[in-house]
N, C-alpha and C positions, 0 to 999 in steps of 0.2 A: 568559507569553511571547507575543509578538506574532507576527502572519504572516512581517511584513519582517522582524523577529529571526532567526524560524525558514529561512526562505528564504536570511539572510547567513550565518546557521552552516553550513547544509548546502550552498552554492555555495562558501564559504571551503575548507570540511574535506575537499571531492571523494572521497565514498565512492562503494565500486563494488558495496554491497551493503545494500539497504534496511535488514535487520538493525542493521546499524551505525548508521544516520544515527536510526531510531526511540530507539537506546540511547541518541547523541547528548541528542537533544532531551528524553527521561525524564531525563537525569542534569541535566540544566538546569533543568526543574522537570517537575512528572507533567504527563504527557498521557493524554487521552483519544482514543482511537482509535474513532472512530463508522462508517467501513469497512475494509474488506481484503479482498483479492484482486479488485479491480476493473479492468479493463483489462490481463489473462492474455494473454503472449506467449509462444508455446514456443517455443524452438531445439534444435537437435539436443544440444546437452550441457546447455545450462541453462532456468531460465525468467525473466521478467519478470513485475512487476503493481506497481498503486498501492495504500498504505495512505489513507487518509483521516483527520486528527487535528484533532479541536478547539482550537483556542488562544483565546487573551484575548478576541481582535477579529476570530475569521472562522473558514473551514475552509483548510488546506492539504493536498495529495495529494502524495505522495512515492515515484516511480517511480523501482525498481530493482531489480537481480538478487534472486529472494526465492529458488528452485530451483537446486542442479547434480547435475547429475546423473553426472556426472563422477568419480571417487574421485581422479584425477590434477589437478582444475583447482581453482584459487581463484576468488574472486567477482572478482581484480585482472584473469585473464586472461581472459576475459570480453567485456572491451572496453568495458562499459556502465558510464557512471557515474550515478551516481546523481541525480535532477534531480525540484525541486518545481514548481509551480502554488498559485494559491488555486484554492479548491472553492466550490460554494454548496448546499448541499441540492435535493435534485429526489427528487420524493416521485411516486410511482409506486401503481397498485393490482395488485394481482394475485389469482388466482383459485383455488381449491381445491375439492375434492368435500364437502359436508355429513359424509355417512356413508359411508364407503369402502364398505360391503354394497349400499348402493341403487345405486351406481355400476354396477355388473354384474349387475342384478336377481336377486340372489343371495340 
């Protein structure tokens, strides 16, 4: 499946909950998901964030309700629908201790 594919199914179907439009796009053929939980919004009843999925010809991200925190709300009342982008990778370094013992001259 294509980026544009993936962007006209999940603009056509207007889900109001990431879950949905990921199950979407796996029932149309598998996807690979290369992130999750990036771009974390909290609200008082629920939460947001983007997935990240490989396709054929690129990355797209796919923002929408993943959290509710609510037992009385559905992902419909919400308010949020669900809405893609393309991605591109952006590769980052980051840093950690060798030996946790040496960290604290322990």
């Amino acid at each position: 499946m294509t980026v544009q594919e993936a962007k006209e199914l999940i603009i056509k179907s207007e889900f109001y909950d990431l879950p949905s439009a990921l199950d979407a796009l796996d029932d149309m053929q598998a996807i690979k998901i290369v992130a999750e939980e990036l771009n974390i919004s909290k609200y008082r009843w629920f939460e947001t964030s983007t997935t990240v999925v490989e396709l054929t010809d690129g990355y797209l991200g796919i923002h929408g309700v993943t959290t509710i925190y609510s037992e009385a709300m559905s992902s419909g009342d919400c308010g949020v629908r669900t809405t893609c982008s393309e991605y591109e990778p952006y590769i980052t370094i980051s840093y950690k201790p060798k030996e946790y013992e040496n960290m604290y001259n322990e």
